[in-house]
PyMOL Python script that loads the backbone (N, CA, C, O; Angstrom):
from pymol import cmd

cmd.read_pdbstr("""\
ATOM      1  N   UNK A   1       5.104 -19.518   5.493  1.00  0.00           N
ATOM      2  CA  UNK A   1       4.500 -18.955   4.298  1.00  0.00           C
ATOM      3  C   UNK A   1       4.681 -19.955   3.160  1.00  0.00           C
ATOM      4  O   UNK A   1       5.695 -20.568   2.824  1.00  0.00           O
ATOM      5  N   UNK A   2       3.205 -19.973   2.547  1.00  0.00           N
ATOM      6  CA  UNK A   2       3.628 -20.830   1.197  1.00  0.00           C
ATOM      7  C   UNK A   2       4.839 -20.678  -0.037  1.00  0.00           C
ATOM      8  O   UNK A   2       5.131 -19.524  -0.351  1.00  0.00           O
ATOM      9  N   UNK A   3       5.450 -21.655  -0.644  1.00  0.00           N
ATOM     10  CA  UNK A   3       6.695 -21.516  -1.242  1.00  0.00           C
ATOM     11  C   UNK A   3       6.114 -20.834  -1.869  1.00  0.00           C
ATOM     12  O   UNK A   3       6.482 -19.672  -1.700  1.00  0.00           O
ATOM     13  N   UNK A   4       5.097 -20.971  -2.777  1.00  0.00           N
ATOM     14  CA  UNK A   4       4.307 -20.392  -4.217  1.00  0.00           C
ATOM     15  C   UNK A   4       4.214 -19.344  -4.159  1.00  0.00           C
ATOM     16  O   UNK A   4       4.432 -18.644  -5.148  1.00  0.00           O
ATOM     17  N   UNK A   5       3.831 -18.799  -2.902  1.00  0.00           N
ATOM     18  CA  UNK A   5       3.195 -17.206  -2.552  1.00  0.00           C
ATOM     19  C   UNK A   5       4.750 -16.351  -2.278  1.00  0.00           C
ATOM     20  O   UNK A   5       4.668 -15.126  -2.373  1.00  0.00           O
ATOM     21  N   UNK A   6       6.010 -16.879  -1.978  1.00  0.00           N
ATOM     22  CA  UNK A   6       7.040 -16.567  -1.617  1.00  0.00           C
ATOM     23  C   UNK A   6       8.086 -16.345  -3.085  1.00  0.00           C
ATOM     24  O   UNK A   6       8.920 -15.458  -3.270  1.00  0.00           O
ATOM     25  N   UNK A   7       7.815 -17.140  -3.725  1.00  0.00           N
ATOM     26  CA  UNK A   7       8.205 -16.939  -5.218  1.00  0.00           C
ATOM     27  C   UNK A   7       7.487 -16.123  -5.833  1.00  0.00           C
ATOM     28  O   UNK A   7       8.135 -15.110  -6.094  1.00  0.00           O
ATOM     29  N   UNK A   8       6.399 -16.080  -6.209  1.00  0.00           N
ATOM     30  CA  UNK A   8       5.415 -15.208  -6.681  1.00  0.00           C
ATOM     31  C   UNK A   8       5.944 -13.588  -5.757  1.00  0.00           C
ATOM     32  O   UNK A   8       6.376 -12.602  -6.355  1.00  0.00           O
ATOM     33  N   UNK A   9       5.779 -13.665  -4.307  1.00  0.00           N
ATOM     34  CA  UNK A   9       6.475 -12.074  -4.233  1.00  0.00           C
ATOM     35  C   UNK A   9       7.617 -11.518  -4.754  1.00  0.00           C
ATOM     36  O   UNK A   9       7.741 -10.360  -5.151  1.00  0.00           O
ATOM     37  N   UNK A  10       8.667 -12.616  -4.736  1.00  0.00           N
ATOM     38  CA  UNK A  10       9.916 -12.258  -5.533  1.00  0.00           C
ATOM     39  C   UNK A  10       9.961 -11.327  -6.741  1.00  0.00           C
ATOM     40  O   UNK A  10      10.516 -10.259  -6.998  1.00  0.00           O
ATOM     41  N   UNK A  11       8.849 -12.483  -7.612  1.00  0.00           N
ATOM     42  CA  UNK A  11       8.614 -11.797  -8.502  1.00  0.00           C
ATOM     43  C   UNK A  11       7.956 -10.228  -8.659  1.00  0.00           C
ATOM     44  O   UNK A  11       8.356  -9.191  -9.190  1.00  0.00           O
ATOM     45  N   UNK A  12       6.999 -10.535  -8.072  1.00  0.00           N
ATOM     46  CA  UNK A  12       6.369  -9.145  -7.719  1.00  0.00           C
ATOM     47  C   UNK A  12       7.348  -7.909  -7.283  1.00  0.00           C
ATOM     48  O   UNK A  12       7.412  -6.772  -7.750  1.00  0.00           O
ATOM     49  N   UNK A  13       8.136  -8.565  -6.158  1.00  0.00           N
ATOM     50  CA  UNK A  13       9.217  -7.068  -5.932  1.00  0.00           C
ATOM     51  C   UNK A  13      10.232  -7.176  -6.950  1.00  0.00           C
ATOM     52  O   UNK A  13      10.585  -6.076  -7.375  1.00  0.00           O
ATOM     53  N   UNK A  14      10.924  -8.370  -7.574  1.00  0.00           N
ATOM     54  CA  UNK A  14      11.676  -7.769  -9.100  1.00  0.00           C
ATOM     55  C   UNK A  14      11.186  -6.662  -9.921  1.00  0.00           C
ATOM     56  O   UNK A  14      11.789  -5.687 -10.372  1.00  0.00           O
ATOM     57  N   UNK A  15       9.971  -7.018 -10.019  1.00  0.00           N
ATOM     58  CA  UNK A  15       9.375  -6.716 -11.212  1.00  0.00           C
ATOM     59  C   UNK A  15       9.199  -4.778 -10.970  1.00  0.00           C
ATOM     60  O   UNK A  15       9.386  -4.003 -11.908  1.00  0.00           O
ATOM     61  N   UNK A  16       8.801  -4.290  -9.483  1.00  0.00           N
ATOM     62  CA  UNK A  16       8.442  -3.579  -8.884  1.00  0.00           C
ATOM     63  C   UNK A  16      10.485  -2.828  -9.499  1.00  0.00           C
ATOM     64  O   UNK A  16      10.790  -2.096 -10.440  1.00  0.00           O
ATOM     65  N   UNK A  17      11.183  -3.356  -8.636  1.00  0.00           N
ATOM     66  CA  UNK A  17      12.600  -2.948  -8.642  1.00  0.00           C
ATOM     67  C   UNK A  17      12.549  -2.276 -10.373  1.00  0.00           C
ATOM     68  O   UNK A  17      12.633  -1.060 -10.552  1.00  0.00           O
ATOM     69  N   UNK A  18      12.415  -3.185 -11.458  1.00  0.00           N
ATOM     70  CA  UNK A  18      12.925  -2.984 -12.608  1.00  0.00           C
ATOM     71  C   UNK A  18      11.610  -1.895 -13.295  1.00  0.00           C
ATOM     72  O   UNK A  18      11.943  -1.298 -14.319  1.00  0.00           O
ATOM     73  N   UNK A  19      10.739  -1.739 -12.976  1.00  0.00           N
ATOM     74  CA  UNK A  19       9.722  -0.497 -13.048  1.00  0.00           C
ATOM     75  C   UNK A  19      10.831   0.839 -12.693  1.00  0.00           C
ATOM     76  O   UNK A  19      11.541   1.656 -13.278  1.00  0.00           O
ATOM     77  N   UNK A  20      10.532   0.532 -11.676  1.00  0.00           N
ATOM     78  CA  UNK A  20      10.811   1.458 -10.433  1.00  0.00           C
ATOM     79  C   UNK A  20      12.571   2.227 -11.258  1.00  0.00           C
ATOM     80  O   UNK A  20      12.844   3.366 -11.639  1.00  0.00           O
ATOM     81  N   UNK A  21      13.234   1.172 -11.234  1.00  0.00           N
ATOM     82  CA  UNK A  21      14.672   1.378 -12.141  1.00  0.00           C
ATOM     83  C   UNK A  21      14.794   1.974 -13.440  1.00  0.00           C
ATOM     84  O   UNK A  21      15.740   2.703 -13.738  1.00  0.00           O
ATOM     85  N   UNK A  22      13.494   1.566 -14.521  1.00  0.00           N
ATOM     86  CA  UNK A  22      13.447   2.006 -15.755  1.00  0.00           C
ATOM     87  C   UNK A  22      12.722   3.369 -15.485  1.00  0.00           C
ATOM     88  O   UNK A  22      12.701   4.033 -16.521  1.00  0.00           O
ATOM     89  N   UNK A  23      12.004   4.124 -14.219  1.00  0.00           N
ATOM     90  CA  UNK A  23      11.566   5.133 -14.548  1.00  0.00           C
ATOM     91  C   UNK A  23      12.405   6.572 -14.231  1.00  0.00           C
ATOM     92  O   UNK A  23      12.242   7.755 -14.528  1.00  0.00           O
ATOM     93  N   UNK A  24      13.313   5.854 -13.522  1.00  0.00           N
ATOM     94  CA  UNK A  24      14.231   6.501 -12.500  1.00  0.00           C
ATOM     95  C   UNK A  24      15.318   6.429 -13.374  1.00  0.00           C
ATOM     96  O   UNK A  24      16.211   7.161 -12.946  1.00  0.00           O
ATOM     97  N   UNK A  25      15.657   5.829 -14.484  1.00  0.00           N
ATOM     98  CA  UNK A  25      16.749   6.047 -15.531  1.00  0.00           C
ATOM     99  C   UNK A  25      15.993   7.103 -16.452  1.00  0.00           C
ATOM    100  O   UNK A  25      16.565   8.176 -16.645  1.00  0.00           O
ATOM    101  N   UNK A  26      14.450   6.827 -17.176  1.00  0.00           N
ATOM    102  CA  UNK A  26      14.200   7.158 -18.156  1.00  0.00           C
ATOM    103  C   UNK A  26      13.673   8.362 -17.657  1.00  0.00           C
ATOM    104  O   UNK A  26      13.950   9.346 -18.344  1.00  0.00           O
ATOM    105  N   UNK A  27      13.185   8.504 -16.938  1.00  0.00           N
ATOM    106  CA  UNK A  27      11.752   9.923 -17.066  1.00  0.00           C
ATOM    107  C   UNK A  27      12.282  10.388 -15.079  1.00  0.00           C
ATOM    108  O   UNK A  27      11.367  10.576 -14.278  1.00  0.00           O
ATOM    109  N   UNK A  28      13.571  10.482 -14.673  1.00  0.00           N
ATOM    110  CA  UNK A  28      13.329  11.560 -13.390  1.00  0.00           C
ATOM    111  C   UNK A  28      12.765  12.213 -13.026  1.00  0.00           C
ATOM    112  O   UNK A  28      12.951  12.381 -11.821  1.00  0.00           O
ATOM    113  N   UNK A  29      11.792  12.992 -13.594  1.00  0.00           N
ATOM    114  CA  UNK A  29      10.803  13.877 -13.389  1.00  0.00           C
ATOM    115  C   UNK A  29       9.970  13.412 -12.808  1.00  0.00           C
ATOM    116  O   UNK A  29       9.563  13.671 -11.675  1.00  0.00           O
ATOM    117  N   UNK A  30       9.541  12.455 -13.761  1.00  0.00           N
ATOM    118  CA  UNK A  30       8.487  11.223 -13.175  1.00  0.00           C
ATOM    119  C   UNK A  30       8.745  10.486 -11.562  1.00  0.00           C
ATOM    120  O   UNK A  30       8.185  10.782 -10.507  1.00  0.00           O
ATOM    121  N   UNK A  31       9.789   9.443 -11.822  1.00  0.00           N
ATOM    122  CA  UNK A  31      10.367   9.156 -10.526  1.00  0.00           C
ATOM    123  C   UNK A  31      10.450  10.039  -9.096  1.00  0.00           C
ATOM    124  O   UNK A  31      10.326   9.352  -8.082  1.00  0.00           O
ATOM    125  N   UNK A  32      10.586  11.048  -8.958  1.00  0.00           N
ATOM    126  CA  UNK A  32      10.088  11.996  -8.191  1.00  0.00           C
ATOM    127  C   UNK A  32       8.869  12.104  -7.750  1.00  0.00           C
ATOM    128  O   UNK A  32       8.656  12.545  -6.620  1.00  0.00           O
ATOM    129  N   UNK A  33       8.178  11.833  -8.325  1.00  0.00           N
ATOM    130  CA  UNK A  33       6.809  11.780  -7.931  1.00  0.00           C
ATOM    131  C   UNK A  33       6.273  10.703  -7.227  1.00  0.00           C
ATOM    132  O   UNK A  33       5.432  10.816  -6.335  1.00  0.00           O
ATOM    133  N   UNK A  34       6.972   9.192  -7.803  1.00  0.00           N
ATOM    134  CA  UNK A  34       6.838   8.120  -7.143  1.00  0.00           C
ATOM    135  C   UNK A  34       6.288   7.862  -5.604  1.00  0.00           C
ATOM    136  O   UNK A  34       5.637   6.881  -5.244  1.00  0.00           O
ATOM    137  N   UNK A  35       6.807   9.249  -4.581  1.00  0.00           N
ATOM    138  CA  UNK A  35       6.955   9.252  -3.638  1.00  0.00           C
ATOM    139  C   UNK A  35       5.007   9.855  -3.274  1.00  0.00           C
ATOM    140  O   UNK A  35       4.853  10.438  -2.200  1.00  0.00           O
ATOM    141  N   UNK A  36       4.036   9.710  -3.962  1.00  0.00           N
ATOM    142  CA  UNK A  36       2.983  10.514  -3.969  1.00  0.00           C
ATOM    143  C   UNK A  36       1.977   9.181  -4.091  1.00  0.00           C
ATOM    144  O   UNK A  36       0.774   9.171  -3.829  1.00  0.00           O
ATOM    145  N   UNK A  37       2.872   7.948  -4.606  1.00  0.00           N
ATOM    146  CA  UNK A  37       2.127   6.848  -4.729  1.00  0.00           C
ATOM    147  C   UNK A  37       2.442   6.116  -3.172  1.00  0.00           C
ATOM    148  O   UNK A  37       3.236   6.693  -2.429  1.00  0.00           O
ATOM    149  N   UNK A  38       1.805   4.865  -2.733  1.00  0.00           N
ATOM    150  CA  UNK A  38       1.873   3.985  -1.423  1.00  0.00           C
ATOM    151  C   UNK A  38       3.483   3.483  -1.784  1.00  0.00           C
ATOM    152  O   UNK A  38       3.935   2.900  -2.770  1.00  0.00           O
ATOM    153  N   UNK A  39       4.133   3.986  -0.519  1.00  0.00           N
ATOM    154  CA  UNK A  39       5.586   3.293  -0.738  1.00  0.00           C
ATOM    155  C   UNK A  39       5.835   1.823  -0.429  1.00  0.00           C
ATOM    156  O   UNK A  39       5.181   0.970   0.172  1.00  0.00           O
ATOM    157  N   UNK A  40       7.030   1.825  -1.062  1.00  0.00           N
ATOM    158  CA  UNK A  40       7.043   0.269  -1.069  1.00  0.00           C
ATOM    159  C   UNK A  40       7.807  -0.314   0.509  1.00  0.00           C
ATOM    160  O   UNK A  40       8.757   0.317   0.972  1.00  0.00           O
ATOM    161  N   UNK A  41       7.273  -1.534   1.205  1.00  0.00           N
ATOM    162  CA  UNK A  41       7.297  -1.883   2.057  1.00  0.00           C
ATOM    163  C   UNK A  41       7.414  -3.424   1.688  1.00  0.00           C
ATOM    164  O   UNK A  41       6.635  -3.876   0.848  1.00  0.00           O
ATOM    165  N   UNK A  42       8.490  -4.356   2.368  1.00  0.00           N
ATOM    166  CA  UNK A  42       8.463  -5.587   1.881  1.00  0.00           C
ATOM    167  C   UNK A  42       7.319  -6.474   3.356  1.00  0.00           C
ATOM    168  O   UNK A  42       7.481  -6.877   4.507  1.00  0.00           O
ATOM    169  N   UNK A  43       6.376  -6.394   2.483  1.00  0.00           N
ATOM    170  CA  UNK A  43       5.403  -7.506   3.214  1.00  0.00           C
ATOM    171  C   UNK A  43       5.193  -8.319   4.428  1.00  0.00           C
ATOM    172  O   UNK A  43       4.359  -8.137   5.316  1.00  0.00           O
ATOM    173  N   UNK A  44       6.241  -9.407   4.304  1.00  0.00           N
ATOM    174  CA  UNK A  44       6.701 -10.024   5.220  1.00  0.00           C
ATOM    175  C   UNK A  44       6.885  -9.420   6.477  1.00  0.00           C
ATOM    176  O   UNK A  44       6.499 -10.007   7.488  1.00  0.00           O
ATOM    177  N   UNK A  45       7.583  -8.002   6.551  1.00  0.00           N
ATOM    178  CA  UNK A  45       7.722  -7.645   7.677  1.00  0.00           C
ATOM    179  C   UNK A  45       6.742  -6.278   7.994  1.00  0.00           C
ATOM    180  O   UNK A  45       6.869  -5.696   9.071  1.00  0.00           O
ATOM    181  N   UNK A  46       5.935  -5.896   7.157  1.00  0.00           N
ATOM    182  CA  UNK A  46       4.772  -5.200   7.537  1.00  0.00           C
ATOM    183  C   UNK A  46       3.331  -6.009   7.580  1.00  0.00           C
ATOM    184  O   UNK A  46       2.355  -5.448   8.076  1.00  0.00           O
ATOM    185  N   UNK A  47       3.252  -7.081   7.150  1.00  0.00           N
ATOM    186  CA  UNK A  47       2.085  -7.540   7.338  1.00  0.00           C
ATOM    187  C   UNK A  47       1.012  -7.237   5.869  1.00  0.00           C
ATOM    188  O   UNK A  47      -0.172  -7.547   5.740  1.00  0.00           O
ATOM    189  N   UNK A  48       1.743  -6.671   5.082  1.00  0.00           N
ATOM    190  CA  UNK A  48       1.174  -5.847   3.979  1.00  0.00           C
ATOM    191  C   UNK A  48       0.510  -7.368   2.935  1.00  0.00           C
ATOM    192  O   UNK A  48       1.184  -8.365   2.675  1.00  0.00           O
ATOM    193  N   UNK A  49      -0.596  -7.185   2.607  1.00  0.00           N
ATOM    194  CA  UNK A  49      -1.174  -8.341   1.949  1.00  0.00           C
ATOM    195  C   UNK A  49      -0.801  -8.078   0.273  1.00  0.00           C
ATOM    196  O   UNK A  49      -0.896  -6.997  -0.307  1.00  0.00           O
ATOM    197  N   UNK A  50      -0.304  -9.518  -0.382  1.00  0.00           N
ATOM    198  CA  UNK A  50       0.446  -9.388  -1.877  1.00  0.00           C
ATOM    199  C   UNK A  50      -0.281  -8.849  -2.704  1.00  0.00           C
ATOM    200  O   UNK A  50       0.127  -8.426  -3.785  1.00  0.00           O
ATOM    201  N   UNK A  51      -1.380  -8.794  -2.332  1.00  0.00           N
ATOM    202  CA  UNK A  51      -2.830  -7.729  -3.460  1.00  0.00           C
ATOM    203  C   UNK A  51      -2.542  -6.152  -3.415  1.00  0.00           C
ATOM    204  O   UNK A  51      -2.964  -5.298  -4.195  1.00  0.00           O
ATOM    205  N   UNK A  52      -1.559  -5.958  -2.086  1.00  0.00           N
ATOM    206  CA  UNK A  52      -1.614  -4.656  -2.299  1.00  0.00           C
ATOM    207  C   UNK A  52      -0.308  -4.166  -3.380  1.00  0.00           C
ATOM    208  O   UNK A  52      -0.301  -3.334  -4.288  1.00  0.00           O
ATOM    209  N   UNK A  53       0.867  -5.159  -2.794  1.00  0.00           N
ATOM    210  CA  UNK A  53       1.713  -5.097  -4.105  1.00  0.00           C
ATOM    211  C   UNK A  53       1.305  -5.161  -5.454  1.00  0.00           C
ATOM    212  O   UNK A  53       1.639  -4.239  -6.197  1.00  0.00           O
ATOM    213  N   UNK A  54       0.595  -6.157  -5.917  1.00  0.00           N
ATOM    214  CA  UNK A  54      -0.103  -6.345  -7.498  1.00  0.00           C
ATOM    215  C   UNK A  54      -0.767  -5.061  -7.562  1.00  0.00           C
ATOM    216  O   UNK A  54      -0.698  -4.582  -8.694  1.00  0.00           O
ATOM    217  N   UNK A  55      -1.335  -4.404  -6.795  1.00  0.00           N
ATOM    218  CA  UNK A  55      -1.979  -3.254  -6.914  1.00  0.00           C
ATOM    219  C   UNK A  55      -0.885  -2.032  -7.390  1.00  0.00           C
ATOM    220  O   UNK A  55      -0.885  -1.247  -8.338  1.00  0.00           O
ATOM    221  N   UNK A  56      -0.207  -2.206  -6.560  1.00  0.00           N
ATOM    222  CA  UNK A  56       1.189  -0.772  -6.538  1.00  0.00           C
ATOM    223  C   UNK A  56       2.055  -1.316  -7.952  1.00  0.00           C
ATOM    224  O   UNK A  56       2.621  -0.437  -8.602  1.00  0.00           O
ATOM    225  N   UNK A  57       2.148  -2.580  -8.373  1.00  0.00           N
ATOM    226  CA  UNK A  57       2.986  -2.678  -9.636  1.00  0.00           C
ATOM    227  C   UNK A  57       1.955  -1.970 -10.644  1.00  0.00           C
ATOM    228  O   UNK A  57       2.168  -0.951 -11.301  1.00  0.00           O
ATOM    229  N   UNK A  58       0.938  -2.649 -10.614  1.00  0.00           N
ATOM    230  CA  UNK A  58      -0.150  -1.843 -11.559  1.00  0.00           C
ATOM    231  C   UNK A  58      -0.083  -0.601 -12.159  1.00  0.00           C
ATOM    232  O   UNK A  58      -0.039  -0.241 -13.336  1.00  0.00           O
ATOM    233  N   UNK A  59      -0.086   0.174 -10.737  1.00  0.00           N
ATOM    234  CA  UNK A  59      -0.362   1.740 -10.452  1.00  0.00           C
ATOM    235  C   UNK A  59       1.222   2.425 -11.400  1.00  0.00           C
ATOM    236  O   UNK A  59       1.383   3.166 -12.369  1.00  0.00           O
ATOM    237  N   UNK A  60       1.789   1.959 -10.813  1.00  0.00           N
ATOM    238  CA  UNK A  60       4.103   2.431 -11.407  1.00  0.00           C
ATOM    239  C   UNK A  60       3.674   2.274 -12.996  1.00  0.00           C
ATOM    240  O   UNK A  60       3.597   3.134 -13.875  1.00  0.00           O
ATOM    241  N   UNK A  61       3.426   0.854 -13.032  1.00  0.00           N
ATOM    242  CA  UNK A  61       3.265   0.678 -14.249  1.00  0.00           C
ATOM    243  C   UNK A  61       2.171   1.594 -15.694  1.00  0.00           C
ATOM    244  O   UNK A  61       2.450   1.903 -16.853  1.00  0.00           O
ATOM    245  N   UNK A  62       1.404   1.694 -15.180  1.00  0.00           N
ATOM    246  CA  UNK A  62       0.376   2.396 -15.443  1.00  0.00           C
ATOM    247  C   UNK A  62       0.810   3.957 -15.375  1.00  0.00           C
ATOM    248  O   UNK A  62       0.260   4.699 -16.188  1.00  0.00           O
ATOM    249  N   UNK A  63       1.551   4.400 -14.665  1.00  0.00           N
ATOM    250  CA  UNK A  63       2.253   5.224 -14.834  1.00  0.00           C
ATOM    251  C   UNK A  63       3.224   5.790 -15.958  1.00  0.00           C
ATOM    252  O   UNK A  63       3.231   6.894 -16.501  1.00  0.00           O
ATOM    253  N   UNK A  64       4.018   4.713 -16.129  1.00  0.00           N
ATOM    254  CA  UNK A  64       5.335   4.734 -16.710  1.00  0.00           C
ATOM    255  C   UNK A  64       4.493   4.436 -18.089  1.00  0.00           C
ATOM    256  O   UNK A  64       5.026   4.940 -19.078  1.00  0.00           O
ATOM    257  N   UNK A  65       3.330   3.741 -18.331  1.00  0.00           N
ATOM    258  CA  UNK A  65       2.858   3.710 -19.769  1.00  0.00           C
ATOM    259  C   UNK A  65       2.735   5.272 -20.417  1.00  0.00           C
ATOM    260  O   UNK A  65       3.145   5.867 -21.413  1.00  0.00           O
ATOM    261  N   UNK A  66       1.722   5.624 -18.950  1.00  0.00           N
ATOM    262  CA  UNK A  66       0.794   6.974 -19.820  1.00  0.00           C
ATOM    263  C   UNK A  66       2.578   7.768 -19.891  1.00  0.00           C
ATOM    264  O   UNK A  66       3.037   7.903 -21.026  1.00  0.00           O
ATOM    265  N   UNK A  67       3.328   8.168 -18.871  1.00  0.00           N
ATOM    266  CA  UNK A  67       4.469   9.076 -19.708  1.00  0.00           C
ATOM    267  C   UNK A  67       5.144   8.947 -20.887  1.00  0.00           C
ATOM    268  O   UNK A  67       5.634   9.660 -21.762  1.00  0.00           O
ATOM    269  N   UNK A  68       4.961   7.446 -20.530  1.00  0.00           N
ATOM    270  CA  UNK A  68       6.171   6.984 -22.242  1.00  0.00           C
ATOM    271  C   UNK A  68       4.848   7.090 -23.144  1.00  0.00           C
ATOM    272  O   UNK A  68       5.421   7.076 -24.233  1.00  0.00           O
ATOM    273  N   UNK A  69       3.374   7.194 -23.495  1.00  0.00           N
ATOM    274  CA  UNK A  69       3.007   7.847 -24.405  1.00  0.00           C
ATOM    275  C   UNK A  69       3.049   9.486 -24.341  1.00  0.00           C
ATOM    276  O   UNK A  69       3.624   9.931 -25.335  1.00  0.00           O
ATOM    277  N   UNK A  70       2.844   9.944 -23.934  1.00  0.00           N
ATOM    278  CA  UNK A  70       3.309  11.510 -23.504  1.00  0.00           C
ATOM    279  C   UNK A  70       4.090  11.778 -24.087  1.00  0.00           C
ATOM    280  O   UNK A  70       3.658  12.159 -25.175  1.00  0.00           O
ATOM    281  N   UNK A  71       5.315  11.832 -24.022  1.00  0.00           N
ATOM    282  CA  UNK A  71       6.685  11.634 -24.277  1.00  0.00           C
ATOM    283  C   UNK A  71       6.336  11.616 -25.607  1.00  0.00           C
ATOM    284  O   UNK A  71       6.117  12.757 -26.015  1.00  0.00           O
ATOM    285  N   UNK A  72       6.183  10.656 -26.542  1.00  0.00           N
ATOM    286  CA  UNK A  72       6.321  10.037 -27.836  1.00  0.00           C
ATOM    287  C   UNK A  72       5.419  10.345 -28.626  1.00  0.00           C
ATOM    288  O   UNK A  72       5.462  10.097 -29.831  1.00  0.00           O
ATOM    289  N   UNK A  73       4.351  11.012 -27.956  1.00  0.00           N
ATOM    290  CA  UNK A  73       3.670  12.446 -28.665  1.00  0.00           C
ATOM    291  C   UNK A  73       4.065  13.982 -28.808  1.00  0.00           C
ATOM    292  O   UNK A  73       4.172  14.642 -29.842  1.00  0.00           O
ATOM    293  N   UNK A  74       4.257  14.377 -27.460  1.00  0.00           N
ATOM    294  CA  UNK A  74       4.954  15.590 -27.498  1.00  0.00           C
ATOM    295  C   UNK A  74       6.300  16.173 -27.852  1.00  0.00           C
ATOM    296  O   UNK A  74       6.784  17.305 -27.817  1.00  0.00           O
ATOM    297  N   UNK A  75       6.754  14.883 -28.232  1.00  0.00           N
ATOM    298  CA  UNK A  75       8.407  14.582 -28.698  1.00  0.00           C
ATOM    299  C   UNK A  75       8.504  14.584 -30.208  1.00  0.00           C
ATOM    300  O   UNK A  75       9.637  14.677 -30.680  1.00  0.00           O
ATOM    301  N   UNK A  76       7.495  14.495 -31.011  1.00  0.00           N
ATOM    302  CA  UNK A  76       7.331  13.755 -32.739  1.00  0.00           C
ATOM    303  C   UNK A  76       6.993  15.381 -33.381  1.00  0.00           C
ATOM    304  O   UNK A  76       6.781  15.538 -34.584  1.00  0.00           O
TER     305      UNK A  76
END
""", "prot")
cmd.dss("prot")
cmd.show_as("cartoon", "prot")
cmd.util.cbc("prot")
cmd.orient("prot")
């Protein structure tokens, strides 16, 4: 596997981890649900192509936006 594409996943599953970590500290409710999105699977050994990861950080992420506006409306 290319180094580039091997660093670049790193990143991708950090990035995934520290989502995944900030939603599961901040919003449990939320995190619970996590399990309703494509679980996470490290690539390499499923065959899983890195588009689908960029896809699934997206999705967490995109997630964790719309609650933390939620939140900071229904909270004020």
């Amino acid at each position: 596997m290319d180094t580039c594409i091997l660093a670049l996943s790193e990143d991708i599953k950090n990035e995934i981890f520290t989502v995944t970590n900030d939603i599961q500290e901040k919003y449990p409710e939320l995190y619970e649900h996590l399990s309703e999105t494509p679980l996470f699977h490290w690539y390499e050994n499923e065959g899983i192509p890195l588009v689908e990861f960029e896809q699934y950080l997206s999705s967490i992420k995109s997630q964790l936006t719309t609650f933390e506006k939620y939140y900071s409306t229904s909270y004020m």
